[in-house]
N, C-alpha and C positions, 0 to 999 in steps of 0.2 A: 731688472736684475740681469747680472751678466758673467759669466766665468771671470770676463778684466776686472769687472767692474764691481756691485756693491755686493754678490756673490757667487755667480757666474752663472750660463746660461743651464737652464735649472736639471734638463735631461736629452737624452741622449734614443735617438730614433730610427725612423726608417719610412719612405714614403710607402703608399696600399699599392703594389707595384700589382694590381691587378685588370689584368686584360681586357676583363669584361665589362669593368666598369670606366676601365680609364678615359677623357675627355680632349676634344679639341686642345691646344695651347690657349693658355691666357693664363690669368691673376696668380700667382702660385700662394693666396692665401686660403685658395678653397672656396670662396664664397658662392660656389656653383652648389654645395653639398647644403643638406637642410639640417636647420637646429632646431630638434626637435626640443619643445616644450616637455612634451609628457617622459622624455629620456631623463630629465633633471631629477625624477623624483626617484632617480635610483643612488644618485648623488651623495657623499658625505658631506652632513651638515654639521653645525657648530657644538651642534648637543652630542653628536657621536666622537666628538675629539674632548682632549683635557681639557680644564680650564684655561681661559686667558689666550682664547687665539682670536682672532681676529678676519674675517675674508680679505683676502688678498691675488693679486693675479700679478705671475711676474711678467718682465719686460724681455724681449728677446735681442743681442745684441750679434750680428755677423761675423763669422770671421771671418780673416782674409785666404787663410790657407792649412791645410791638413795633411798628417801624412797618411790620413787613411780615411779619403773623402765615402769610403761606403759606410764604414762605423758614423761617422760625424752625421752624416743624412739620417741614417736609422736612427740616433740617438736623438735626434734634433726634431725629425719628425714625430716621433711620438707625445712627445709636450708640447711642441709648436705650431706645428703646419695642422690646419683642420683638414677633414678629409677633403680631398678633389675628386671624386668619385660618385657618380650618380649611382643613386641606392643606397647609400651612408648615413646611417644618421650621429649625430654628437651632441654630447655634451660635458660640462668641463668646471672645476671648483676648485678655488684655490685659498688657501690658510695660510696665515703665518702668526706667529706667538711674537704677545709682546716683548720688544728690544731688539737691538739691532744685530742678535747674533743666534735669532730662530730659536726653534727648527720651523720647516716650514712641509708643508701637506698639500701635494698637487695630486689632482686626479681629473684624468679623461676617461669619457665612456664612447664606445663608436660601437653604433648597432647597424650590422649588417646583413644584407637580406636572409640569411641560413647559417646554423653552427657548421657547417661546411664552408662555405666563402670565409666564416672567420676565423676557422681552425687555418684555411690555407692560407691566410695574412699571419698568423703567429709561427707559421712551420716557415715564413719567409722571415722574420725577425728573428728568430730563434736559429736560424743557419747562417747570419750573421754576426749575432753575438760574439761565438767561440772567438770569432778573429779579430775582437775588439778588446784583448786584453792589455795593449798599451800601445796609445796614440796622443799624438800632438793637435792643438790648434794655436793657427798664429794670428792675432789680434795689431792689423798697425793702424794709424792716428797718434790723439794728439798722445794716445797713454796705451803705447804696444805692449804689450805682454804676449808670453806662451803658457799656454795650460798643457799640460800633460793629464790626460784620462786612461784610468786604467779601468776594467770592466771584470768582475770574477763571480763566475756563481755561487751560489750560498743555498742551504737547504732550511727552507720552509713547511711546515704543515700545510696539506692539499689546501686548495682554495679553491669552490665551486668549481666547474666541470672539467679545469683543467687547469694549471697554472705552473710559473715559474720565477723565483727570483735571482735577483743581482745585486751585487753589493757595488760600487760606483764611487772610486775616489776622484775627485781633481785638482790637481795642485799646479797655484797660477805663481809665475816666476819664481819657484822654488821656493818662495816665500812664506805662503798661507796656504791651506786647505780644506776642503772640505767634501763632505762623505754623505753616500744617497743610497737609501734601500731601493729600490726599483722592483716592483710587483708585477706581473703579466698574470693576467686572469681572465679565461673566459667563461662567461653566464650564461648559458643557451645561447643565439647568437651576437651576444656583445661582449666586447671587449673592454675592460677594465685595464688601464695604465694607471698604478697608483706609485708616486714618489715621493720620500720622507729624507727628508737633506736636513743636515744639518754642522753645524764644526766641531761638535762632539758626534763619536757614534752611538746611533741609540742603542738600548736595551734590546734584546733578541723578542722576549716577550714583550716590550709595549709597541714594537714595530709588528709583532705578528696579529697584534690586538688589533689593533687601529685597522692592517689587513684586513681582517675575520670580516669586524665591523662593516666596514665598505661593500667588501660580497654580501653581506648578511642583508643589508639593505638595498643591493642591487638584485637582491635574489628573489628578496619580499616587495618589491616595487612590482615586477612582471610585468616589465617595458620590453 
């Protein structure tokens, strides 16, 4: 999946810019962080979604160029990049509903050593946000496009210990578009990124459902 491409690149991030943990140079897909097994069962499964979804994990595609390369990292990192970070742990689940026009339900979890290290990774995301309420990316090859992302918060019902959300349009060559709830949530000390995209906007309550849902079983897992 891609913002150019069959729907663009799914969300919007920020790398764990944190000191203590950060690592030598090398792979920037993370594969230095561990995937923890036992983090999975805090995961939304098929039975906590509507009918008719399906597991799915999207494809990540590059851009070439942005006018607000910190938004674009922060957005990008938090769906894409695993963590690079010794002491991290992850895990990651991804749905999409039959047909080629979703919606679709992405969620990562990263548990990190103390709800302090991960209150201070969300006070680093969350001081980015503000300045992500409308930016470009530019896609060249054989099929360029520009997407235009706009970023605006939105007011949700508390979610476990702490949380925030975002409403997330983007529209590729002025053409087509499409719209992402983005949840931040943390559970004692993990992090919860859950995103609900789709080309219709959902319902306020079956997006804050689907939320609850995911804490509720990240909460009762006690990973």
């Amino acid at each position: 999946m891609s913002r150019a491409g069959t729907l663009g690149r799914t969300l919007l991030a920020v790398p764990l810019l944190l000191a203590l943990f950060v690592l030598p140079a090398g792979r920037a897909d993370g594969d230095t962080s561990r995937a923890v097994p036992a983090l999975g069962r805090g995961l939304l499964t098929l039975a906590d979604l509507p009918a008719g979804y399906a597991p799915w994990k999207p494809e990540y595609k590059p851009y070439s160029a942005s006018t607000s390369p910190e938004c674009a990292a922060v957005l990008d990192e938090l769906e894409f990049s695993r963590p690079r970070y010794r002491g991290v742990d992850y895990a990651f689940a991804g749905f999409a509903a039959k047909g080629a026009f979703g919606p679709w339900v992405v969620e990562n979890l990263r548990r990190y050593p103390t709800a302090v290290v991960a209150d201070h990774d969300l006070d680093r995301v969350l001081r980015v946000l503000p300045r992500c309420s409308s930016f470009s990316l530019a896609y060249r090859g054989e099929r360029p496009a520009v997407s235009v992302v706009r970023v605006t918060p939105i007011r949700m019902a508390a979610l476990g210990d702490r949380s925030r959300a975002m409403w997330i349009t983007v529209n590729v060559n002025g053409e087509w578009a499409y719209g992402e709830v983005l949840v931040l949530a943390r559970v004692r000390s993990t992090l919860m990124v859950l995103s609900q995209l789709a080309f219709r906007p959902p319902k306020a309550a079956a997006a804050q459902a689907v939320a609850a849902r995911a804490v509720a079983r990240l909460r009762a897992a006690k990973v």
